[in-house]
C-alpha positions as CSV (number, residue, x, y, z in Angstrom):
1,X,0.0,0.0,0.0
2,X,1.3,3.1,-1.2
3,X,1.7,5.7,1.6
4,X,0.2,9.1,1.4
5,X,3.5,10.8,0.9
6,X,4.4,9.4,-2.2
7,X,1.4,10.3,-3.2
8,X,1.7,14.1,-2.4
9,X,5.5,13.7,-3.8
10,X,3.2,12.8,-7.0
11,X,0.7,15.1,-7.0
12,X,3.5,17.9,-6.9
13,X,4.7,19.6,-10.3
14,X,8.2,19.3,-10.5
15,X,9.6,22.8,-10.3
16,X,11.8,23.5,-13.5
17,X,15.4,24.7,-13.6
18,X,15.7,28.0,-15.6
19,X,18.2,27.1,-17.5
20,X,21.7,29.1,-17.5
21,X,21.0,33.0,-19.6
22,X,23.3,32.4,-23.3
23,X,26.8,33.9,-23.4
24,X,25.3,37.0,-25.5
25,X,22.5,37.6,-23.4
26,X,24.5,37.6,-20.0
27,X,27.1,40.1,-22.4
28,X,24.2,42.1,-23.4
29,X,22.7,42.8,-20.0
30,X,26.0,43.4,-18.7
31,X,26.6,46.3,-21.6
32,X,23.1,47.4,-20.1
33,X,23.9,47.8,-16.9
34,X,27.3,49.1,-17.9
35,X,25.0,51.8,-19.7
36,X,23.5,52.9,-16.9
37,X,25.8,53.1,-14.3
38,X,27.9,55.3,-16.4
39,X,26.2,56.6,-19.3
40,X,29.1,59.1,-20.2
41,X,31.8,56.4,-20.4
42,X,29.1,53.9,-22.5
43,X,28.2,57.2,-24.9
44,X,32.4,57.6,-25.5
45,X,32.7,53.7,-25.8
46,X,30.1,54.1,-28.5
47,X,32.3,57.1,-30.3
48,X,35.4,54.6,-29.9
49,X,34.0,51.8,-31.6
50,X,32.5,53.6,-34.6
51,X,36.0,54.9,-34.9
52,X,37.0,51.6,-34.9
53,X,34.2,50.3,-37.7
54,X,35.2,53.8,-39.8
55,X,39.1,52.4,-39.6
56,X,38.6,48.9,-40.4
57,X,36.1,49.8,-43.4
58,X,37.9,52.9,-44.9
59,X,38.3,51.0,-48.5
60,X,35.0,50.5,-48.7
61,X,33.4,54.1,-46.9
62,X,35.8,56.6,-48.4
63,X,34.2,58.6,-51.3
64,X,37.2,59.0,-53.0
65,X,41.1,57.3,-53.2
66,X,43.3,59.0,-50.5
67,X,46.0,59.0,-52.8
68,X,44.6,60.4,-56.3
69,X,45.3,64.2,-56.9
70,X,42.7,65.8,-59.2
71,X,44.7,69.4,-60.2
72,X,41.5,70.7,-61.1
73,X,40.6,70.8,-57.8
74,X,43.5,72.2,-55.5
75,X,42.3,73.8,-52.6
76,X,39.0,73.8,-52.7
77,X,37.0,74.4,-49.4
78,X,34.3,72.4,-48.4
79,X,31.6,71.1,-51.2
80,X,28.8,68.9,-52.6
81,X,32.4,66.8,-54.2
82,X,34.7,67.5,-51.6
83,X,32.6,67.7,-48.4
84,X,35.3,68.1,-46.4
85,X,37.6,70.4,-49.0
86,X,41.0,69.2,-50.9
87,X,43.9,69.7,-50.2
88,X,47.4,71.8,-52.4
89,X,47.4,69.1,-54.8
90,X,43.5,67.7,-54.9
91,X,43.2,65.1,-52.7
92,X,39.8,64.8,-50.9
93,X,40.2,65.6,-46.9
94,X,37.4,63.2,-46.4
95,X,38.8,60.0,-47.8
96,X,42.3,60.9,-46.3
97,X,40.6,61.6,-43.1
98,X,39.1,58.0,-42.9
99,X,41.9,56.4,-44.1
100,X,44.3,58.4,-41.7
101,X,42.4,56.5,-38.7
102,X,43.5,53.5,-40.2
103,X,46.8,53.8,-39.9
104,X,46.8,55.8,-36.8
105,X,44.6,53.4,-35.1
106,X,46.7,50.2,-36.1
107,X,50.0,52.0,-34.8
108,X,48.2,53.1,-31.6
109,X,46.7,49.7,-30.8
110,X,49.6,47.7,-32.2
111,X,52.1,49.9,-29.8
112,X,49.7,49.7,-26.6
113,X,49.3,45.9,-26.7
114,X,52.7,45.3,-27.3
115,X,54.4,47.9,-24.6
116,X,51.5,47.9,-21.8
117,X,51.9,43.8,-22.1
118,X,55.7,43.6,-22.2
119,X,55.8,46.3,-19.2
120,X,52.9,43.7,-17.2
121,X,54.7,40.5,-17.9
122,X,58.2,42.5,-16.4
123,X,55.9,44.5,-13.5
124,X,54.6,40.6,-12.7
125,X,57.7,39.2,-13.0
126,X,59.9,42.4,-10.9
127,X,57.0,42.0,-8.5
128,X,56.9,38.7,-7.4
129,X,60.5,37.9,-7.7
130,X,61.8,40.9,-5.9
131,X,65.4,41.2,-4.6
132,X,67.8,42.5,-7.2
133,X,66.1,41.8,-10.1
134,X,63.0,44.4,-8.9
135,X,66.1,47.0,-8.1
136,X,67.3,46.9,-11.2
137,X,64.2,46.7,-13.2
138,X,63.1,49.9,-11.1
139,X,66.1,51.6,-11.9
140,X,66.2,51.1,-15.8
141,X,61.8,52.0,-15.7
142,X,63.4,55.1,-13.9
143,X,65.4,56.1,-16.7
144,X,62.9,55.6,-18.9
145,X,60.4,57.6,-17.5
146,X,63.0,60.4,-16.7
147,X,62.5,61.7,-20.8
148,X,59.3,63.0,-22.1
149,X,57.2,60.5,-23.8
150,X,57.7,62.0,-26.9
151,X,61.0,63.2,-27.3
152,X,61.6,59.3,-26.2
153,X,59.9,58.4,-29.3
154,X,61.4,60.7,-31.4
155,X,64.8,59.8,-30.6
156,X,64.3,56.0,-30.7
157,X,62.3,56.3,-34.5
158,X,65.2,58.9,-35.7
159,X,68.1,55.8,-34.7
160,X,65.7,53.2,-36.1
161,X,64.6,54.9,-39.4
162,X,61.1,55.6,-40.7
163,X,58.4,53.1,-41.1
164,X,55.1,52.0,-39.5
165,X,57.3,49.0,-37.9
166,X,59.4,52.0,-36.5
167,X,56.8,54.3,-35.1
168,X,55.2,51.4,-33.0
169,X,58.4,50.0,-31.5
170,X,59.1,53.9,-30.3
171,X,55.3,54.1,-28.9
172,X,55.7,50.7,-27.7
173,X,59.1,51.5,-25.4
174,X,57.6,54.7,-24.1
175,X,54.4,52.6,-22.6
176,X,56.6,49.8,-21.0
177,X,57.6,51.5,-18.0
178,X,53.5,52.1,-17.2
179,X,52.9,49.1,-17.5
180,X,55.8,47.9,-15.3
181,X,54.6,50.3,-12.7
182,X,50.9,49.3,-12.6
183,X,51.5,45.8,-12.5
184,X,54.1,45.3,-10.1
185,X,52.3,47.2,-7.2
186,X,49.2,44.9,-7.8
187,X,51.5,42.1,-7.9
188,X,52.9,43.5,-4.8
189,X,49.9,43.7,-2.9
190,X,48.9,40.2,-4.1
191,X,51.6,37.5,-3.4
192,X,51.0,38.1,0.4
193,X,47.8,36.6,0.4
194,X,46.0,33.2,1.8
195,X,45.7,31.9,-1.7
196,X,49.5,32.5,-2.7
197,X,50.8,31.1,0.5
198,X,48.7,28.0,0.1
199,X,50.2,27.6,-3.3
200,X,53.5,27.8,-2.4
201,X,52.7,25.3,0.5
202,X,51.6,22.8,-2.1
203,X,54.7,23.1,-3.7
204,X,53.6,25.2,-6.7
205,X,56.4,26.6,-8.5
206,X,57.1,30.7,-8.7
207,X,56.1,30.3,-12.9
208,X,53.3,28.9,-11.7
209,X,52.1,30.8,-9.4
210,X,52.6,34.1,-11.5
211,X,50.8,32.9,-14.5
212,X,47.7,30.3,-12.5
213,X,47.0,32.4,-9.8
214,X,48.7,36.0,-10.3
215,X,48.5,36.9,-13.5
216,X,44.3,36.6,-14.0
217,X,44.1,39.4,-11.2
218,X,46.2,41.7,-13.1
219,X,43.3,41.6,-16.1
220,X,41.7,44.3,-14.9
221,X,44.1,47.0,-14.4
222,X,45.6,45.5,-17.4
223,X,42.8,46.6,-19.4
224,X,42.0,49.6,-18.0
225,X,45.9,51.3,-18.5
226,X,45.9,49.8,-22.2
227,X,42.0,51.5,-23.1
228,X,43.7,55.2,-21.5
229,X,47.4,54.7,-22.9
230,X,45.6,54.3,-26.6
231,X,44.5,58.3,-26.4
232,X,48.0,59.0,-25.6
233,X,49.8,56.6,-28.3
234,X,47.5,58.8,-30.9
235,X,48.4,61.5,-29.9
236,X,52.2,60.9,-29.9
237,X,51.6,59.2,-33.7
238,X,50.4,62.4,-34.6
239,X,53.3,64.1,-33.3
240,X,55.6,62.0,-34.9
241,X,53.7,62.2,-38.3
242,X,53.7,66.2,-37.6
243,X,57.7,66.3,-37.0
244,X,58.4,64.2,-39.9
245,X,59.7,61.5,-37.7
246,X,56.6,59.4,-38.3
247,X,54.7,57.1,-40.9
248,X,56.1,58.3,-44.1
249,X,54.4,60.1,-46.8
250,X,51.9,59.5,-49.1
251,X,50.0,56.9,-46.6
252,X,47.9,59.3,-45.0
253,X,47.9,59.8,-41.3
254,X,46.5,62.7,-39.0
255,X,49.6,64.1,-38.3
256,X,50.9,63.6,-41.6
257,X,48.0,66.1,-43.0
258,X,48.8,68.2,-40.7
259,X,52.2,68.6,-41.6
260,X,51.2,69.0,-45.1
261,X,48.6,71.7,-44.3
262,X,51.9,73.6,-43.0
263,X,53.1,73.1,-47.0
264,X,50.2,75.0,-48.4
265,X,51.2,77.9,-47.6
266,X,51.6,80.7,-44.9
267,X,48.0,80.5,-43.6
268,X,47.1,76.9,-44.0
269,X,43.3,76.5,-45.3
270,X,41.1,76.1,-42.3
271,X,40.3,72.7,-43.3
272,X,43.2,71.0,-43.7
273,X,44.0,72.0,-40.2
274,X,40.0,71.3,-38.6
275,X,39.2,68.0,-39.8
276,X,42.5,66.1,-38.8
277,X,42.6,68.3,-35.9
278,X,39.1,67.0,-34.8
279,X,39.8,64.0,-35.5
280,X,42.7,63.8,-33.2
281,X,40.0,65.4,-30.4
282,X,37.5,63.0,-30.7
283,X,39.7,59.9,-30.5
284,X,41.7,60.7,-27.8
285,X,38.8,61.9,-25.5
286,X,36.7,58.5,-26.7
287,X,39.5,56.4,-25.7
288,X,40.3,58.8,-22.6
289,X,36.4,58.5,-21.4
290,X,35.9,55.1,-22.5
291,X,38.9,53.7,-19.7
């Protein structure tokens, strides 16, 4: 005879698991709530990544070839054609302007990743280790940091020679010591926990250590230096392309169209000098804001 409790344990619906929220949902009400905790950073992260899509898709956006000089057309202001003007020797502003991202972007980006992770893997590594190695590693970030960023970058791409491989090694050396910095003092505060000291106790080794139980913490900060450092790697591009020092001539670049608005003459055409100009603004505080 079946007892009354089996019979209630039937009666009973079984209550359903919810299952788990997809990967892109859980992303997309993280973005949301991202959105509305800080709505300035989200409308700047929006800015940054159509900079990003305008980059990427240049060939395919750009109204005209960057590099085609029409000498019917040489100085012209702002038009129906030319909506943002041509410049001494007919090129189109606009499609220079879009394709100038391009090239600043990738030698921003490409010198950020590569110096803000070589100074993180040496900050982890100075950090952890300690004893002479930190000393000297502090000493040779010190010298480093002792010369402006850009006169840094200036020297290093004057002894290496031009070339877009140039310009991001030079970036790239003036963002390792920030890096280093960052990194270590997490790494400081971090290898004198519970979790490291039980670790070592099970007889993990230092490499391990660093890279399984270290190294995940130091995402964040990680992140958040590269996403500020890429406003300033844009703006020392520019500089470099400005000086002369810098991505060489015709690729266009924002501070290469600046330098050539210098070439047109005593007072530059206001456009040559707005739109890159603006360009340079925007970027910088999207990427500034964004972090």
């Amino acid at each position: 005879m079946s007892s009354p409790q089996i019979h209630a344990n039937a009666a009973t619906p079984s209550r359903r698991i919810p299952p788990p929220a997809s990967l892109p949902r859980r992303m997309a009400r993280g973005l949301f709530r991202f959105a509305r905790r800080s709505p300035l950073s989200a409308f700047w992260g929006v800015v940054a990544l159509a900079i990003i899509i305008m980059a990427i898709a240049a060939p395919w956006i750009a109204p005209h070839d960057p590099l085609k000089s029409d000498f019917r057309r040489m100085s012209k202001p702002p038009d129906a054609q030319s909506v943002f003007g041509t410049d001494q020797i007919g090129r189109d502003t606009l499609s220079r302007t879009i394709h100038g991202s391009r090239a600043s972007l990738t030698v921003a980006i490409s010198a950020v990743v590569l110096g803000t992770t070589l100074g993180a893997l040496w900050g982890l590594a100075s950090g952890f280790l300690g004893g002479r190695f930190d000393m000297i590693s502090q000493r040779i970030i010190e010298f480093l940091q002792s010369f402006p960023d850009l006169i840094l970058a200036m020297a290093i791409a004057m002894a290496l020679g031009s070339g877009t491989g140039t310009v991001i090694i030079a970036i790239a050396i003036t963002r390792i010591p920030f890096g280093g910095r960052v990194i270590r003092s997490v790494v400081l505060s971090l290898k004198e926990m519970s979790f490291v000291e039980a670790a070592r106790g099970l007889g993990a080794s230092n490499m391990r250590i660093m890279l399984r139980h270290i190294l995940p913490q130091c995402v964040a900060p990680y992140l958040i230096l590269a996403t500020t450092h890429l406003g300033v790697a844009i703006i020392i591009e520019a500089s470099l392309g400005f000086l002369g020092v810098g991505i060489p001539p015709p690729t266009p670049t924002w501070g290469n169209m600046l330098a050539d608005a210098l070439n047109a003459g005593l007072v530059p055409p206001w456009w040559l000098v707005l739109f890159p100009g603006l360009a340079i603004t925007v970027t910088v505080l999207a990427f500034n804001l964004l972090g």
